[in-house]
C-alpha positions as CSV (number, residue, x, y, z in Angstrom):
1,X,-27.5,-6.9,32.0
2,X,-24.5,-4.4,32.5
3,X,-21.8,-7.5,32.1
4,X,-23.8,-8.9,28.9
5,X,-23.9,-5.4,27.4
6,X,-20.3,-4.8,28.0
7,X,-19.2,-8.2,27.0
8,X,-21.1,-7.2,23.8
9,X,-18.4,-4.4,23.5
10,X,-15.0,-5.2,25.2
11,X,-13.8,-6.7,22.4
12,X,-13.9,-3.7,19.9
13,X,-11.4,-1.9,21.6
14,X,-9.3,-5.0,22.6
15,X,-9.1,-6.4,19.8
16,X,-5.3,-5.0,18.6
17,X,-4.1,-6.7,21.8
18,X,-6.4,-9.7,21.6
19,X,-4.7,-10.6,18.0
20,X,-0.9,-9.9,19.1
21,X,-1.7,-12.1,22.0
22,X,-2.5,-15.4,19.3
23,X,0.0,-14.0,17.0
24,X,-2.3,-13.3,14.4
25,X,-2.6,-10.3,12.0
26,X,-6.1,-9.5,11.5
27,X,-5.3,-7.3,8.5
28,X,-3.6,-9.8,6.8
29,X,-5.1,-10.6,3.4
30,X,-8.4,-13.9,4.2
31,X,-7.7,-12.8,8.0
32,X,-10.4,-10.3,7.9
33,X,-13.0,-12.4,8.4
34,X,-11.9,-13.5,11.6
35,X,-11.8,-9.6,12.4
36,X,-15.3,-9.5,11.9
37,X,-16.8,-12.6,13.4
38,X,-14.6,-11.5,16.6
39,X,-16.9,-8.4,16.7
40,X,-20.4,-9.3,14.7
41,X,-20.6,-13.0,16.3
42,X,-21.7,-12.0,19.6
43,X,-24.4,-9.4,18.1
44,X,-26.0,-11.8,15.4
45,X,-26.4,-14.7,18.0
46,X,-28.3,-12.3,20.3
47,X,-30.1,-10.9,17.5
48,X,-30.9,-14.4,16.4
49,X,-31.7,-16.1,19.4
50,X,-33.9,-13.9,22.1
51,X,-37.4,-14.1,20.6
52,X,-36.7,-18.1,20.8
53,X,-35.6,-17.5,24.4
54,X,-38.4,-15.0,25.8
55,X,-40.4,-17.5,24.5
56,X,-39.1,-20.5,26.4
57,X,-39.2,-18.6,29.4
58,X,-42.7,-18.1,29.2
59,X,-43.2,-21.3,28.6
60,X,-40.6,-23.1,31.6
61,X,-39.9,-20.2,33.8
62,X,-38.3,-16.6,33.2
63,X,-35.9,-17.3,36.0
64,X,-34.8,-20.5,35.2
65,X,-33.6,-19.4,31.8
66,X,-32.2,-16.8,33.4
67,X,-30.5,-18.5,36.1
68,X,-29.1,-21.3,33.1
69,X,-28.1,-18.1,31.0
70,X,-25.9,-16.8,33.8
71,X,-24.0,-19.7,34.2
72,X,-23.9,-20.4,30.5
73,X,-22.4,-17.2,29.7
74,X,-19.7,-17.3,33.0
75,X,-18.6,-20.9,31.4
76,X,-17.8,-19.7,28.0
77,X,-16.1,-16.4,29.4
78,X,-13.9,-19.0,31.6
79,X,-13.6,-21.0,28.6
80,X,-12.6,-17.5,26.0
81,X,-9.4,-16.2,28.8
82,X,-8.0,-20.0,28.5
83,X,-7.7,-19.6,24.8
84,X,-4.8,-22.8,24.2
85,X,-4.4,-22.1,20.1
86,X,-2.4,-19.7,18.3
87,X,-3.0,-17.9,14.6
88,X,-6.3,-19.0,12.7
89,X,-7.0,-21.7,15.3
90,X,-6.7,-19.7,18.3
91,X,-9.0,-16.7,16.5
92,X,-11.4,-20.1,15.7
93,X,-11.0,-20.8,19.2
94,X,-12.4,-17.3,20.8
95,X,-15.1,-16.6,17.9
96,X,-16.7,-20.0,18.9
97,X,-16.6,-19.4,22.6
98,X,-18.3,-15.5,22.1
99,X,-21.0,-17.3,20.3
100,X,-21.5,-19.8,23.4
101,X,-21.3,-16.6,25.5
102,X,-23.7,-14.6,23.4
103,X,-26.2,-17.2,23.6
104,X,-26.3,-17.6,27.6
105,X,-26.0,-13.2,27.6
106,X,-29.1,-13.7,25.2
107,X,-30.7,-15.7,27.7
108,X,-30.5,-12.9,30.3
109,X,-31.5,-10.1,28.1
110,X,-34.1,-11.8,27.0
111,X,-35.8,-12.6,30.3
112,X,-34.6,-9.7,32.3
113,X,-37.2,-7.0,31.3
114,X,-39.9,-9.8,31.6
115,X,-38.8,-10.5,35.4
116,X,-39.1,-7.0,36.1
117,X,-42.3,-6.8,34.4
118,X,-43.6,-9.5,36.4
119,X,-42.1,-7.7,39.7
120,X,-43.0,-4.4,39.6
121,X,-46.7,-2.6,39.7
122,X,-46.8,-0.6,36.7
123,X,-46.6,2.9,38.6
124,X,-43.0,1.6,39.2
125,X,-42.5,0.1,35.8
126,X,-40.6,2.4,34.3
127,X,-38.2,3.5,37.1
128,X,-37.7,-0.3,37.3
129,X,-37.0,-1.0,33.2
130,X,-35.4,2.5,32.9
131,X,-32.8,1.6,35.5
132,X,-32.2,-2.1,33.1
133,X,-32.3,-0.4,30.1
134,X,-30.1,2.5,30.4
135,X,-27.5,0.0,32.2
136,X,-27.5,-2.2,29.2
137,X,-27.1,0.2,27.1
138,X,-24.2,2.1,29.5
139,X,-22.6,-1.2,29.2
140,X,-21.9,-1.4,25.5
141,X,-19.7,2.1,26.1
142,X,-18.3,1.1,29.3
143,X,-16.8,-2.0,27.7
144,X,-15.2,0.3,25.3
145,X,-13.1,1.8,28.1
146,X,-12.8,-1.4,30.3
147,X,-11.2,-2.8,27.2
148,X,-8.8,-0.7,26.7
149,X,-7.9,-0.6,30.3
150,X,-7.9,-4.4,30.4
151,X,-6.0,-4.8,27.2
152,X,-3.0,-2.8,28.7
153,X,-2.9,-5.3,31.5
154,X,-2.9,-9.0,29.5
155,X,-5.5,-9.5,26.5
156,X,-7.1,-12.3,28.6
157,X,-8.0,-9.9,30.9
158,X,-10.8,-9.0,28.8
159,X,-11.9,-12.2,29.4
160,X,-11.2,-12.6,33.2
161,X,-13.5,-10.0,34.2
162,X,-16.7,-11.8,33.4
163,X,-16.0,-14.6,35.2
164,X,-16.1,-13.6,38.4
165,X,-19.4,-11.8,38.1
166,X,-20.6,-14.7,36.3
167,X,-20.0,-17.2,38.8
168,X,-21.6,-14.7,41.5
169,X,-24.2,-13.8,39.3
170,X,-25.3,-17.7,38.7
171,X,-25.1,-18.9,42.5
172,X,-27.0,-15.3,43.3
173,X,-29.8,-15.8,41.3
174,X,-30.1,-19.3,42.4
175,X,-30.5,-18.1,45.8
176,X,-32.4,-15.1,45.1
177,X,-34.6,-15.1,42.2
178,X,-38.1,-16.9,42.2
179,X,-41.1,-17.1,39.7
180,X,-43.5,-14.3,40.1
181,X,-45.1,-14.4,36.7
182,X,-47.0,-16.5,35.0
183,X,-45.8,-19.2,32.6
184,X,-47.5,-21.1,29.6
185,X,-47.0,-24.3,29.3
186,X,-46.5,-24.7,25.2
187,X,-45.3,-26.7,22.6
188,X,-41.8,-25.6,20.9
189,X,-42.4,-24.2,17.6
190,X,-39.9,-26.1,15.5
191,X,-40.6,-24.6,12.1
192,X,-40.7,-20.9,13.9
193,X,-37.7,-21.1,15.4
194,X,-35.6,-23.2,12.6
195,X,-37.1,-20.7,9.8
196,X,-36.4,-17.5,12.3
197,X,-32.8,-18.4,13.2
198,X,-31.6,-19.2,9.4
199,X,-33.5,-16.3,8.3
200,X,-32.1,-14.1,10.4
201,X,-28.9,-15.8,10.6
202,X,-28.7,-15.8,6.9
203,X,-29.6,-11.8,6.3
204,X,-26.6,-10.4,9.1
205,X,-24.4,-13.2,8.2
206,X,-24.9,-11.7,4.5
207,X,-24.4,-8.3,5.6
208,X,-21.2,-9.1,7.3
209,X,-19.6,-10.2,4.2
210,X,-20.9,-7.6,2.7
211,X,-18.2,-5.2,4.4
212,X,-15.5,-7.0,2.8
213,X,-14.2,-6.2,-0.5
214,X,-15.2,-8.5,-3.7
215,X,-13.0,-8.6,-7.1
216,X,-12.8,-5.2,-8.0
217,X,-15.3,-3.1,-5.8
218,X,-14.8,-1.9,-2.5
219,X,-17.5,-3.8,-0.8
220,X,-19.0,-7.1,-0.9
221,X,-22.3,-6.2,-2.1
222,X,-22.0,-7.4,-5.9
223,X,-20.8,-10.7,-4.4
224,X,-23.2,-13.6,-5.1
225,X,-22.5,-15.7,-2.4
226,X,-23.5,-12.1,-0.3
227,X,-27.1,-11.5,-2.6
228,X,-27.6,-15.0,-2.3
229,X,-27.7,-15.2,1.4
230,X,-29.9,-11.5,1.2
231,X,-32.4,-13.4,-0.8
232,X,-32.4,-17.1,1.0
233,X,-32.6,-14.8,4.4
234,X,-36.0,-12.7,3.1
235,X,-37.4,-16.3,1.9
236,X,-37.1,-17.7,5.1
237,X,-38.9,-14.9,6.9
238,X,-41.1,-14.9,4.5
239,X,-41.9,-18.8,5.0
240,X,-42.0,-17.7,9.0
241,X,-44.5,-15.0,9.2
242,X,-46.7,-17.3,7.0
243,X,-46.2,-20.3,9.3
244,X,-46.7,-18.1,12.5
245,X,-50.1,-17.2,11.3
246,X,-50.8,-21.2,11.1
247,X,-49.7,-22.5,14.4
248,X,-51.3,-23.0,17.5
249,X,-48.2,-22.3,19.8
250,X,-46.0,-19.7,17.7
251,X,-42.9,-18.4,18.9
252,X,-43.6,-15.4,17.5
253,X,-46.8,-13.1,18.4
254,X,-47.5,-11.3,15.1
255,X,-50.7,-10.5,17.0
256,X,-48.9,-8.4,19.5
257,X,-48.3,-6.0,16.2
258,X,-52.1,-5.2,16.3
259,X,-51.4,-3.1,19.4
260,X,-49.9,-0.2,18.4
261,X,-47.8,0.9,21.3
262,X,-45.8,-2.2,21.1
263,X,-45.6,-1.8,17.1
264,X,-44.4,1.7,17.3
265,X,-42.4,1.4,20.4
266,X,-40.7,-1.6,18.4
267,X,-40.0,0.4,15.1
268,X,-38.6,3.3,16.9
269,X,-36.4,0.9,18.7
270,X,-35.1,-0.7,16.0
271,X,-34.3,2.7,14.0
272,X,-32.7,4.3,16.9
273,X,-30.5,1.3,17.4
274,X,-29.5,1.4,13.9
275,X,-28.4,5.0,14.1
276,X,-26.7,4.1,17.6
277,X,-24.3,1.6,16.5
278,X,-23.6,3.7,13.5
279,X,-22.7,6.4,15.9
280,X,-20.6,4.3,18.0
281,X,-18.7,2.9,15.4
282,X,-17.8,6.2,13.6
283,X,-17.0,7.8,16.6
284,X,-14.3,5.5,17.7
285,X,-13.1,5.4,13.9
286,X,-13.3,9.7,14.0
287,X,-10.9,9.7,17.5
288,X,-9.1,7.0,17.1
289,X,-7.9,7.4,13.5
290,X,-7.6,11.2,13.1
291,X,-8.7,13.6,15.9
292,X,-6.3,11.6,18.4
293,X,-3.2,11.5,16.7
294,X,-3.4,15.1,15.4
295,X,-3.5,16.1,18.8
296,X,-0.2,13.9,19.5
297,X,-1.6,10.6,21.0
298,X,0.3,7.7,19.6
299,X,-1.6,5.0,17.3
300,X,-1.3,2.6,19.8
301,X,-2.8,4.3,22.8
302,X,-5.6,5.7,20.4
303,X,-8.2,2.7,21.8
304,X,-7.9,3.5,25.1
305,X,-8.2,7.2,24.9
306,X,-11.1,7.0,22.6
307,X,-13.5,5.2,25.3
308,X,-12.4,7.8,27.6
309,X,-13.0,11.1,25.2
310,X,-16.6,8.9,24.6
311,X,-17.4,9.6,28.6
312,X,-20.0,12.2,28.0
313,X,-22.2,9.9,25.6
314,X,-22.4,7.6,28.8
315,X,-23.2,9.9,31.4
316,X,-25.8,11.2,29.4
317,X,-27.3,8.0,29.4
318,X,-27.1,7.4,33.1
319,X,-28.6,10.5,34.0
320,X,-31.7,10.9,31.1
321,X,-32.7,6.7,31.5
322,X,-33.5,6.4,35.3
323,X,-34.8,9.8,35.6
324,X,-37.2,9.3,32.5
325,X,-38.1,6.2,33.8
326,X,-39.7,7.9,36.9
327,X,-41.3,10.5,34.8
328,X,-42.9,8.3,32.5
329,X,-44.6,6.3,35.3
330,X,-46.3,9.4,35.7
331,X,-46.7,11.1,32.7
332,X,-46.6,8.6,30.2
333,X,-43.8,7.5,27.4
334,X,-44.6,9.5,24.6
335,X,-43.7,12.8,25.2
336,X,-40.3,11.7,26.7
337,X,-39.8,9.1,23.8
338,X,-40.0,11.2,21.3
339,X,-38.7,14.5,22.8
340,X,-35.2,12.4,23.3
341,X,-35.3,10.8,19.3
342,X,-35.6,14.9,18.5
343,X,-32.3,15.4,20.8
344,X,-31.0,12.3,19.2
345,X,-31.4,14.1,15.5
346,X,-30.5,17.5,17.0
347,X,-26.9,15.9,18.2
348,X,-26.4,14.2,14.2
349,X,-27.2,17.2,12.9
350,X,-24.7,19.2,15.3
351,X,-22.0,16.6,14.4
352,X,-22.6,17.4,10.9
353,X,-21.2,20.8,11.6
354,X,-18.2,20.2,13.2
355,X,-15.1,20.3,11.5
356,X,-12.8,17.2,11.3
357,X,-10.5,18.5,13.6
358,X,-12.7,19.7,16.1
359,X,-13.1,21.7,19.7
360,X,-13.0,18.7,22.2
361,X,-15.8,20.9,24.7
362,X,-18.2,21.5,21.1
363,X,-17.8,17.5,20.7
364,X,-18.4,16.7,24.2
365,X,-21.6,19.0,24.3
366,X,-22.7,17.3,21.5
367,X,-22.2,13.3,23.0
368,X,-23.9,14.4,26.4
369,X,-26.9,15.6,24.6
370,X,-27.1,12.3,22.3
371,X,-26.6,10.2,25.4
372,X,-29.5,12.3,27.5
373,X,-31.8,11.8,24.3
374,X,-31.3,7.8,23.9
375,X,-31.9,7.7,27.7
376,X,-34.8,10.0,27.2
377,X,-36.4,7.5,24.9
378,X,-35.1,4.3,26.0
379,X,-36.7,3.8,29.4
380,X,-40.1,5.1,28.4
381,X,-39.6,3.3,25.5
382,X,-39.0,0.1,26.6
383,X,-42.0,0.3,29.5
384,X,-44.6,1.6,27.1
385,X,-44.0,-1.8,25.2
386,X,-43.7,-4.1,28.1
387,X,-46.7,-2.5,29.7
388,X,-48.6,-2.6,26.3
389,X,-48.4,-7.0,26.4
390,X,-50.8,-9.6,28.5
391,X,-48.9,-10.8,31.2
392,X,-48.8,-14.5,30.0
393,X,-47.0,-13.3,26.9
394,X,-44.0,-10.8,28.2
395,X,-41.4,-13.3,27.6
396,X,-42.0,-13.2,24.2
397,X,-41.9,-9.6,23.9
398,X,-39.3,-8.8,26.0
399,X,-37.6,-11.2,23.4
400,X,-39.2,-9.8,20.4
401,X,-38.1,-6.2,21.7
402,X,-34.2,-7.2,22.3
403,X,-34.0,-8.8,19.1
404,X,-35.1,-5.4,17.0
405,X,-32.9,-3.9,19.3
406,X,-29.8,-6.3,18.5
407,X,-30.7,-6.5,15.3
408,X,-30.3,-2.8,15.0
409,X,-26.8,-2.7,16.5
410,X,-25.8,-5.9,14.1
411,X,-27.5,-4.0,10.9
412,X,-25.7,-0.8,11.5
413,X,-22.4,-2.0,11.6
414,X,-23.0,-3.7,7.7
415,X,-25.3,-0.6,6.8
416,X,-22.6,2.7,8.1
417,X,-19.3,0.8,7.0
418,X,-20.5,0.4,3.7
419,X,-21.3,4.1,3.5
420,X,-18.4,5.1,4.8
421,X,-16.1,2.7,2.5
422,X,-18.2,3.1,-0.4
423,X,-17.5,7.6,0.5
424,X,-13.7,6.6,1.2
425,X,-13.4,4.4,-2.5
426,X,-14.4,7.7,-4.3
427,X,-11.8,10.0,-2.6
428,X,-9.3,7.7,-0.7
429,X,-7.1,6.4,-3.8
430,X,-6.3,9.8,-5.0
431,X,-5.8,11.4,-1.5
432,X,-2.8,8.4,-0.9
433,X,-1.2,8.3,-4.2
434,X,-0.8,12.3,-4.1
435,X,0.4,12.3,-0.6
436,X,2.5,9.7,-0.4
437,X,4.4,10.3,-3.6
438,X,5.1,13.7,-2.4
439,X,7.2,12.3,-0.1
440,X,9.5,10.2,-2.0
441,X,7.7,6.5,-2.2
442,X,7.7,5.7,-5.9
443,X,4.2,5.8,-8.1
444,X,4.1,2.1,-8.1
445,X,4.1,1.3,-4.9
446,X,1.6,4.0,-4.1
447,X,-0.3,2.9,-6.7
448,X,-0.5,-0.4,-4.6
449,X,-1.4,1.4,-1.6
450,X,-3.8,3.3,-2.9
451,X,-5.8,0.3,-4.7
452,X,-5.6,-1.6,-1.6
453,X,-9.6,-2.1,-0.5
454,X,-10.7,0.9,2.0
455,X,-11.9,-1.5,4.6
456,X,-8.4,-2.3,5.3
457,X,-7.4,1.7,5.8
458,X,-10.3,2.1,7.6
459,X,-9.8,-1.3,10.1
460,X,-6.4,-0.3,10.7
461,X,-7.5,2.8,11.9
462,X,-9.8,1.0,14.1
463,X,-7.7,-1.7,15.7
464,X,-5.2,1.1,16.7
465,X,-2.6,0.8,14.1
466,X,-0.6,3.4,12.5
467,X,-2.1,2.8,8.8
468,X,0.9,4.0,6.6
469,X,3.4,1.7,8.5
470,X,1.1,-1.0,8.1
471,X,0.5,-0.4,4.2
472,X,3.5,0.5,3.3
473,X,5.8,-2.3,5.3
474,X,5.6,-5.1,3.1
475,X,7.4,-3.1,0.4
476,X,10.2,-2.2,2.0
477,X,9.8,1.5,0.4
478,X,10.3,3.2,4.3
479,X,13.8,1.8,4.2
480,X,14.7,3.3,1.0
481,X,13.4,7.2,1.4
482,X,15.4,9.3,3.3
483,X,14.9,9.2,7.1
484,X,12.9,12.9,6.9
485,X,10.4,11.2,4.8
486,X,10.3,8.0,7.2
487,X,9.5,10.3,9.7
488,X,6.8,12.2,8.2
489,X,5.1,9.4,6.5
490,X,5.2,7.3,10.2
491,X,4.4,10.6,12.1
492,X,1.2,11.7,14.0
493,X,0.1,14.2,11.8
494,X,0.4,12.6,7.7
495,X,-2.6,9.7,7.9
496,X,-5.2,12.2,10.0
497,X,-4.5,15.5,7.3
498,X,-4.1,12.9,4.2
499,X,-7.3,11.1,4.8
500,X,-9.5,13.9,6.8
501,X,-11.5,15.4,3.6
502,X,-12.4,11.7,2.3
503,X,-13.4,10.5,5.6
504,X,-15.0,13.9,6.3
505,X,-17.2,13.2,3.1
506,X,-18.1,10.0,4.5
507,X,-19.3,11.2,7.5
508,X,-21.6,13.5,5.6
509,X,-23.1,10.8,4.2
510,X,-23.1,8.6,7.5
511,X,-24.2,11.6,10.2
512,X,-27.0,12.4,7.4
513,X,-28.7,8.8,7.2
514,X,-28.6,8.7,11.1
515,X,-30.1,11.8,11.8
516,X,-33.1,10.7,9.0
517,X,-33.2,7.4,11.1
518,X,-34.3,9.4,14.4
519,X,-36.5,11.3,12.7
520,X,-38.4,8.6,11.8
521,X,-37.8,6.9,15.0
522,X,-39.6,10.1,16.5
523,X,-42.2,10.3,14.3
524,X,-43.2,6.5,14.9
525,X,-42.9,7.1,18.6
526,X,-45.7,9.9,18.1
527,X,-47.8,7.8,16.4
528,X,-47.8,5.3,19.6
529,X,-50.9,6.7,20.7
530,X,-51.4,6.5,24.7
531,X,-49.8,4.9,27.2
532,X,-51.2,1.5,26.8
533,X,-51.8,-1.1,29.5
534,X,-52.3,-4.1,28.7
535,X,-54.0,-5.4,32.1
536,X,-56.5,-2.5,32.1
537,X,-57.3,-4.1,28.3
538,X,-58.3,-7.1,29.3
């Protein structure tokens, strides 16, 4: 779980280095899109593809899929570090290979909490789930640092560090695993899964486009092909949860919604991972593209310092998820569930307040107690709905569970960019034809610049670029101001101040949503009733 999660991750902060390595500028104007698949394929196939999975596994063996998963996913990352292309094909190349590698890492995420299930009495459930959960979720921050630490070595080194934990991993669980729970023997639900995966497929693929700029507007959300997708996404869902309710064998236990531990567990879960990714994703933007330089790191070493200044968010995962875990074996999920959600909306609101250029120990306190209240709610969480489902079916919901969970992380990266571009549009423009005509680049070409779409600001930012050298190089303009203004306008100090009250703003509106999110997170996890056990049901 820890090398799925990270591999889920690596790439964010790689991906500067990963692009040089194929020669391919990802900022270019129709390269984009490759930026995105690089970081969105591996989430939507997960999302897509785990209920279908849990499901096989209950039907041919948890382990099995697991054990095929494993080697799956060490293949494709052999396959990703030996990357022969360069330019579009090379970027091609890696975005088909993550999608072969997120389908094996669905494969073990979708089976893992199910072969725990199956292995552990339910008085050591939640130590035993806690200790999976809070590592998968550990791992999508830890591949934020190993990637930068990687990237420094050789970009394929991002790459190279799954495949020797594959290959052990695979002949391991060969060795070592064996079936302990109890499978059902099914029919494959064609129509389920065909309807599901396009559905799906069709909603975040949609939502992905949706981040990039159409015509005129900023984003992509007046773009037909975009509301087409939205609509032909819904219909297919629709068409699935009426099939479900019509065949013998479904993939998908709409049933399982009827108890109300695993409905509630599963709405919080999906909420909180929506407000998670947002929260990952505007952090790295908020160090990497303004708090870090002003405090003299260079552009380029921005990535790698950002996973590092992130620390606290992880240890407060790794020492809230086991420890809740324990607790809620003996006390039950809800009051740890929801007490963590309320430290998760506490920490938004906190952010809120904190100046742009903040006090690095204020910021820290702040990501320690987010990361103690996700692993509050995540191990209790997670065992109150496993514990909640028959025996036969945990496959299935251990699938059903990832996939809200993935589909969470994969929504909130269409959902909090769009905010935060949409903010940046209002404010951005004016901010960079100001500032950058106050030091001697003519009105036209900042007029260019500033009528550039946001998402390309804002990605530059990201990948670890110093913005105004990368908008302004193609016209030439820093070779004809005087070599003060050069300086200034390629310095630490002139994107961070010029941009820091329009991104602020956007923050507002990003922080605000969030926190809302975990407050209804919390308030579903109240309504969860009981701790729920499924066997005692029957």
């Amino acid at each position: 779980m820890l090398i799925a999660s990270v591999d889920s991750s690596i790439v964010i902060i790689s991906l500067p280095a990963i692009f040089r390595g194929i020669g391919l500028d990802p900022l270019a104007p129709g390269n984009i899109g490759y930026l995105l698949w690089m970081i969105l394929g591996y989430l939507l196939v997960s999302a897509v593809l785990v209920v279908a999975l849990g499901r096989l596994g209950d039907m041919f063996g948890r382990v099995r899929m697991y054990n095929i998963g494993f080697a799956i996913f060490a293949a494709a990352s052999l396959a990703l570090s030996l990357d022969p292309f360069k330019g579009g094909s090379g970027a091609v190349w890696l975005i088909g290979w993550r999608i072969v590698q997120a389908f094996g890492g669905a494969m073990l995420t979708a089976n893992s909490a199910a072969i725990l299930t199956d292995a552990f009495p339910a008085r050591q459930r939640g130590m035993a789930l806690g200790v999976n959960q809070i590592t998968a979720l550990a791992g999508q921050f830890l591949g934020l640092l190993a990637g930068g630490l990687l990237a420094v070595i050789d970009w394929r080194a991002v790459f190279w560090v799954s495949v020797p934990i594959g290959v052990i991993g695979t002949i391991w669980s060969y060795r070592s695993l064996r079936e302990t729970g109890t499978r059902r023997p099914g029919r494959i639900d064609w129509v389920g899964n065909i309807t599901f995966t396009l559905g799906t497929g069709a909603i975040l693929a949609a939502i992905t486009y949706g981040i990039q700029p159409y015509g005129d507007d900023p984003t992509g959300w007046s773009n037909p092909v975009v509301l087409g997708g939205l609509g032909a996404g819904v219909l297919l869902l629709v068409v699935f949860c009426v099939a479900e309710t019509r065949i013998a064998e479904p993939m998908f236990k709409l049933g399982l919604f009827r108890v109300r531990a695993f409905a509630a567990g599963n709405l919080a879960a999906l909420l909180t991972a929506i407000a998670r990714g947002g929260l990952q994703f505007m952090l790295i933007i908020w160090l990497q593209g303004i708090w870090l330089p002003l405090h003299g790191y260079d552009f380029e070493r921005t990535p790698l310092w950002a996973g590092i200044f992130m620390l606290p968010l992880t240890v407060g995962f790794l020492i809230a998820g086991p420890l809740s875990g324990y607790l809620s074996d003996r006390f039950g999920a809800r009051l740890f569930a929801t007490g963590g959600l309320c430290l998760v909306a506490l920490s938004f609101v906190g952010l809120l307040s904190l100046p742009v250029d903040f006090s690095y120990p204020e910021f820290a306190g702040l990501l320690l107690l987010s990361g103690l209240g996700q692993g509050m709610f995540s191990a209790p969480n997670t065992s109150a709905i496993m514990g909640s489902v028959p025996p036969e079916q945990r496959g299935v919901a251990s699938g059903m569970r990832s996939t809200f969970q993935n589909s969470g992380t994969a929504l909130s990266i269409g959902v909090f960019f769009s905010l935060m571009i949409s903010g940046l549009a209002t404010r951005l423009p004016h901010a960079l034809t100001s500032g950058l005509q106050a030091q001697g680049v003519p009105a036209s070409t900042a007029d260019q610049v500033a009528g550039l779409p946001p998402v390309s600001t804002l990605f530059a930012t990201f990948l670890g670029n110093n913005p105004i050298s990368h908008l302004l190089e193609p016209s030439g303009v820093l070779r004809t101001v005087s070599p003060g203004q050069a300086k200034t306008l390629t310095g630490k100090e002139f994107f961070p101040e010029l941009v820091s009250g329009p991104f602020h703003h956007g923050l507002v509106v990003v922080f605000t949503v969030a926190a809302g999110m975990a407050v209804v997170a919390a308030i579903a996890s109240v309504l969860r009733g009981r701790h729920y056990k499924a066997e005692s049901a029957r």
